[in-house]
C-alpha positions in Angstrom: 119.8 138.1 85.9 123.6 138.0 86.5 124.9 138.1 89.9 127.0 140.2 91.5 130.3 139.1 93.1 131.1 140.2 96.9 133.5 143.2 95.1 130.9 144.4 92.8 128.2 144.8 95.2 130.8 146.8 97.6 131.3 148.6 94.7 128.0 149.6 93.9 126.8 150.3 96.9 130.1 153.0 97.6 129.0 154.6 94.6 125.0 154.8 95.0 126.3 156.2 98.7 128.1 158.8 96.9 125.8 160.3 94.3 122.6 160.2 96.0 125.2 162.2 98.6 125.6 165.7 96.1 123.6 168.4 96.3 124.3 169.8 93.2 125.5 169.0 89.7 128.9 169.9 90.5 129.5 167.8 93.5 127.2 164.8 91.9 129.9 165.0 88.4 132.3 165.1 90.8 131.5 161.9 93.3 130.6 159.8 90.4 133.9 160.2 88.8 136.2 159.8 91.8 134.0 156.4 92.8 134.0 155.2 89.3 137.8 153.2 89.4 136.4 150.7 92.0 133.5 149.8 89.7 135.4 149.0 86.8 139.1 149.9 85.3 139.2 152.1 82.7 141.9 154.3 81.3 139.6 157.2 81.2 136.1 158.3 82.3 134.2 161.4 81.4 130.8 162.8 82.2 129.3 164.2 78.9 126.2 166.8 78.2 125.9 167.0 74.7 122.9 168.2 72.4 122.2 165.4 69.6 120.4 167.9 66.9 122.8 170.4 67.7 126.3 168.8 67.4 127.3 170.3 70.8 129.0 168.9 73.7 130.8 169.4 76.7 132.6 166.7 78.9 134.5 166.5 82.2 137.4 163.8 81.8 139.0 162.1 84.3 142.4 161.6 85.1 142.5 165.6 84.1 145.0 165.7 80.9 144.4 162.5 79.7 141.8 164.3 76.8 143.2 166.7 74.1 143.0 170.3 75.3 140.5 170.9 72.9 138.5 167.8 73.3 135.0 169.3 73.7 135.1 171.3 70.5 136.6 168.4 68.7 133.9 165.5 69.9 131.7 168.2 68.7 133.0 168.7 65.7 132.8 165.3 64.6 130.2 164.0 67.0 127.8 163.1 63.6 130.6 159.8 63.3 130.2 158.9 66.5 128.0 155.2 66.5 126.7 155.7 70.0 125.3 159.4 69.6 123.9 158.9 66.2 122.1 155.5 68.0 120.9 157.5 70.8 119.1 160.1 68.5 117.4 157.7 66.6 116.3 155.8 69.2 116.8 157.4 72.7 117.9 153.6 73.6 120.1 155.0 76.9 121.2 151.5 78.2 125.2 150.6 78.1 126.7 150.1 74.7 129.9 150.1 73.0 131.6 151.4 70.0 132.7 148.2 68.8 128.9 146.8 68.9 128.5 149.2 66.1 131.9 149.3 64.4 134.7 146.6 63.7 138.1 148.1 65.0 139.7 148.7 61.0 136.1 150.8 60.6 136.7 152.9 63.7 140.1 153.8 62.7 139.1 155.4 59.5 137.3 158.0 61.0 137.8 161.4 61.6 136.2 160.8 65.3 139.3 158.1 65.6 141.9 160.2 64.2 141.3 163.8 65.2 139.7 162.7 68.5 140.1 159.3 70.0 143.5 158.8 68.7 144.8 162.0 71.0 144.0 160.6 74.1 146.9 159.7 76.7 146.6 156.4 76.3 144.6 156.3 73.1 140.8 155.3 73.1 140.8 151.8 71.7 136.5 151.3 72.6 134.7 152.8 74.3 131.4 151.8 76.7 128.5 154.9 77.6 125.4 154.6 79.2 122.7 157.7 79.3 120.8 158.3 82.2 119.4 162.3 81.8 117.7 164.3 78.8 116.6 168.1 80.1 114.1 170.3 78.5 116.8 171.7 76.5 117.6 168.8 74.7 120.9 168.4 76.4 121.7 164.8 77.5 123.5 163.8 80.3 125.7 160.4 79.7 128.9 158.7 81.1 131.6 157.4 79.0 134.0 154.7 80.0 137.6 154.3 77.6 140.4 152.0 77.7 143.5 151.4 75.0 143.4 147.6 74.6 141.0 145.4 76.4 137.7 145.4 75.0 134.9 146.4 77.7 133.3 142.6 78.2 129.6 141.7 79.3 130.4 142.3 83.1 130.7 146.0 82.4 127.6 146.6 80.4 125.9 145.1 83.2 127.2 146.7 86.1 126.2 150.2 84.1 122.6 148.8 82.9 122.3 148.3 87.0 123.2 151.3 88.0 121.9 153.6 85.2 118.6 154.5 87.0 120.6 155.6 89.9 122.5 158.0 88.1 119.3 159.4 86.1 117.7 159.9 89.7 120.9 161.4 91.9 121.3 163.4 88.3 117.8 164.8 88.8 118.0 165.0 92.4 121.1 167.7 91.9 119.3 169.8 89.2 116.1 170.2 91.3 118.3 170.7 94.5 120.2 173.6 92.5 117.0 174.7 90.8 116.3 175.8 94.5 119.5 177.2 95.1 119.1 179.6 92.7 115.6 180.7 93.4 116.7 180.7 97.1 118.8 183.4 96.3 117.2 185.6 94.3 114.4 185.6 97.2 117.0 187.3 99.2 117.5 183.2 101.6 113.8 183.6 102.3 113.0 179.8 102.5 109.3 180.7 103.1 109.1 182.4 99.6 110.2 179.1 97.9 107.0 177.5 95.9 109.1 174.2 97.0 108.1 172.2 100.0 111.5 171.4 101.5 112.5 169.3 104.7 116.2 168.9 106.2 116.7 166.2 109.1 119.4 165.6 111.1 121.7 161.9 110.8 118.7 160.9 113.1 115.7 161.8 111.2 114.6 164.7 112.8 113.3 167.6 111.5 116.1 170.2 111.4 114.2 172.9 109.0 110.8 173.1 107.4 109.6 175.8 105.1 105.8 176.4 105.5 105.0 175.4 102.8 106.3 171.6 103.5 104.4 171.5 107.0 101.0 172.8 105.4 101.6 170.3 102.9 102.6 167.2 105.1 99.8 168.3 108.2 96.9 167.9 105.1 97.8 164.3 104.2 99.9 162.5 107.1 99.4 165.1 110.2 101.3 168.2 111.6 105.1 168.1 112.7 105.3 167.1 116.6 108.2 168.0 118.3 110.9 167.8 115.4 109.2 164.3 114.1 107.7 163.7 111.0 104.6 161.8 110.2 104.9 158.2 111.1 104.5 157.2 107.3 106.8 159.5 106.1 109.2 158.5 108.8 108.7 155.1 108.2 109.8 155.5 104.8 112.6 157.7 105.0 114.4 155.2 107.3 113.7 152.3 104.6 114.9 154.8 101.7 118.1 155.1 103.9 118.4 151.4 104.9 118.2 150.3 100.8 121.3 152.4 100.0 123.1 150.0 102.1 122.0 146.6 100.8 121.4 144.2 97.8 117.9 145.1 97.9 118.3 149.0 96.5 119.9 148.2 93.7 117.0 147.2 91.7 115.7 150.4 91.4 116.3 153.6 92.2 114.8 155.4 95.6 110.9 155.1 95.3 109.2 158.5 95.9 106.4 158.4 98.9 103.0 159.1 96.7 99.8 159.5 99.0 96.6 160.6 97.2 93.5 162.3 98.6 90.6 163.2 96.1 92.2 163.9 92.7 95.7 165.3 94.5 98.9 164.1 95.4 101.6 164.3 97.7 105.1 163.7 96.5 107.8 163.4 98.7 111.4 162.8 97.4 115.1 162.2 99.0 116.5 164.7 97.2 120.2 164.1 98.8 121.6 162.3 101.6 124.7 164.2 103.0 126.4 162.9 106.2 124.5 165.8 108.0 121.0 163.9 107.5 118.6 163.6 104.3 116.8 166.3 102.2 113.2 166.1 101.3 111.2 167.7 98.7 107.7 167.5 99.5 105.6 168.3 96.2 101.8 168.5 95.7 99.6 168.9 92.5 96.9 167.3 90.5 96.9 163.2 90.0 96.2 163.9 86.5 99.5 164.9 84.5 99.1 166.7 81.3 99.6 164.1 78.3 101.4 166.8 75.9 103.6 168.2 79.1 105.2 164.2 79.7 106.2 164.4 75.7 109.4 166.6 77.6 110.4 163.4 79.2 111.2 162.2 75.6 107.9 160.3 75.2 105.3 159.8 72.0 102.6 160.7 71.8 100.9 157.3 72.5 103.2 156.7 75.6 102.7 160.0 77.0 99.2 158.9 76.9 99.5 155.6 78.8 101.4 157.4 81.1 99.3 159.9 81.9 96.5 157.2 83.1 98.9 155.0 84.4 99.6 157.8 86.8 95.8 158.3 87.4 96.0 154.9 89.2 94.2 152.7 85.6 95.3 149.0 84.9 96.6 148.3 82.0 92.7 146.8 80.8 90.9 150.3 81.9 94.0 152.2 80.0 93.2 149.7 76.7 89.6 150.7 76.4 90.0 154.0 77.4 92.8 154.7 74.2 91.1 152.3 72.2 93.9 149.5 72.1 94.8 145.8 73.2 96.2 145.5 76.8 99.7 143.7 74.8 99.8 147.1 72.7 99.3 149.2 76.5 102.0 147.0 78.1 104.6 147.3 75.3 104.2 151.1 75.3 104.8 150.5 79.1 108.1 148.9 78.3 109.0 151.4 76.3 108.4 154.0 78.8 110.1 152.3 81.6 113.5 152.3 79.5 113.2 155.7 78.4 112.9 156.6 81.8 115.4 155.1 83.6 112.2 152.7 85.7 111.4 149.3 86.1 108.3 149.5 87.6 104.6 151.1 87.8 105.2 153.0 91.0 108.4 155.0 89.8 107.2 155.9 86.6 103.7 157.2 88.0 105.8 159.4 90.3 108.3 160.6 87.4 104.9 161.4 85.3 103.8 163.3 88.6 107.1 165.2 89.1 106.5 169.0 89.4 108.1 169.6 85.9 105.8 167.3 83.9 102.4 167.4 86.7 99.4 168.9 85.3 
């Protein structure tokens, strides 16, 4: 694995401080683009939702200007040229890849995309690096996109954004859910209580600021009741190591693990949602340790990896998941790969929690 130099990990570590700091999509777009220029110089950056099958997409570019005024309906408008979409909806292959992996620079300057597009910027778009990190139920995907005019993007940049790519699918997904609350929040009239979320905000020192009902029934049945502003010691105990891995080496492997604790055939989830200045947000889910096979085929999964999924999350080794489906445990563990990349993972324990997350749970 190639290591990261004193200025990278500084880097890194500003920027996983920043996103897993928003609250909502806004503020997440926002933090990763104004922490982006200390990770790597580009001439610009943009954050990009676009819908493959349809041909639409919007972007935010940063420095503002720098894109043609009409830049969103033009990207669209060509976006069936463009090498890294057209790779991405064949093979939903989100890690960090270029335009000139795919196209020598004479080949890139005969298209439409090039010349009606990428030519307009101020400077123009020479190559071009994007990694995805977000696919909703909508089809809509959520990616970044780094340009420059001359220097190619080099082997150092790919990796830094293959590293942090998990992060931003998680902080991504941490916003949605978080505004996904907002929302419902206010059509209840700010009645936390009528929220079908179990929600929990501490203070900078880890107490328990507010709790919905719903979160203290939820923690009292599987770690014990709330005691004078303090969560259970478990969930305590990990909250403080989520917090502590945001400022080392040792978080950047993966993103924040959720806290999974089973009794019978449920589970409790509990997530950091966001971790503001004014003290961390929890989401505190619980539903059945058996997700629905055909409901994980929204995550962008076959058939046969929503499958393996689905027991993987049920606690089966890779052996009990191979005679249960019929298959050798090589076939199980290279559908496992598979899953972990489409999902932004790298190991059992996250993916098992994304497979139990209350949009895909059975």
């Amino acid at each position: 694995m190639r290591s990261l130099t004193g200025g990278d990990l500084s880097s890194v570590l500003a920027l996983l401080r920043a996103i897993y700091s928003a609250p909502q999509p806004e503020g997440f777009v926002r933090r990763l683009l104004d922490a982006l220029p200390r990770l790597t110089a580009s001439d610009i950056a943009g954050y990009n939702e676009y819908n493959p099958s349809r041909r639409r997409v919007w972007y935010v570019a940063e420095p503002a200007g720098g894109d043609p005024p009409d830049g969103s309906e033009l990207l669209s408008r060509f976006s069936h040229e463009h090498p890294l979409i057209g790779h991405y909806r064949r093979t939903r292959d989100g890690r960090a890849l270029k335009i000139s992996d795919f196209l020598s620079r004479p080949r890139f300057h005969r298209l439409g995309l090039y010349n009606e597009y990428f030519r307009r910027f101020s400077p123009a778009v020479e190559d071009l690096i994007a990694v995805h990190f977000g696919e909703r139920r909508d089809g809509f995907v959520a990616a970044l996109a780094l340009g420059r005019r001359r220097k190619d993007y080099g082997e150092r940049e790919r990796f830094l954004l293959d590293l942090m790519r998990p992060h931003f699918g998680q902080a991504y997904r941490n916003a949605e859910r978080l505004d996904e609350l907002r929302r419902e929040l206010a059509l209840a009239g700010g009645a936390l209580e009528a929220l079908s979320q179990g929600v929990v905000a501490l203070d900078a020192k880890g107490r328990v600021r507010i709790a919905n009902e719903r979160a203290r029934q939820r923690l009292a049945a599987y770690g014990g009741p709330l005691r004078r502003g303090r969560l259970p010691q478990e969930v305590e105990r990990w909250v403080v190591e989520q917090r502590r891995l945001l400022d080392t080496e040792r978080g950047l492997g993966a993103p924040p693990a959720p806290l999974v604790m089973q009794r019978g055939e449920r589970s409790l989830v509990i997530r950091v949602a966001a971790l503001p200045e004014s003290g961390p947000i929890l989401l505190v889910d619980e539903h059945s340790a058996a997700p629905d096979p055909q409901r994980l085929r929204a995550l962008g999964l076959t058939r046969r990896e929503s499958e393996v999924t689905s027991l993987l999350a049920r606690g089966r080794t890779n052996k009990q998941i191979a005679r249960l489906l019929g298959a050798a445990p090589k076939t199980v563990e290279k559908h496992l790969q598979q899953v972990y990349a489409k999902l932004g993972v790298r190991t059992r324990t996250a993916a098992a929690a994304r497979a139990l997350s209350p949009a895909h749970a059975g």
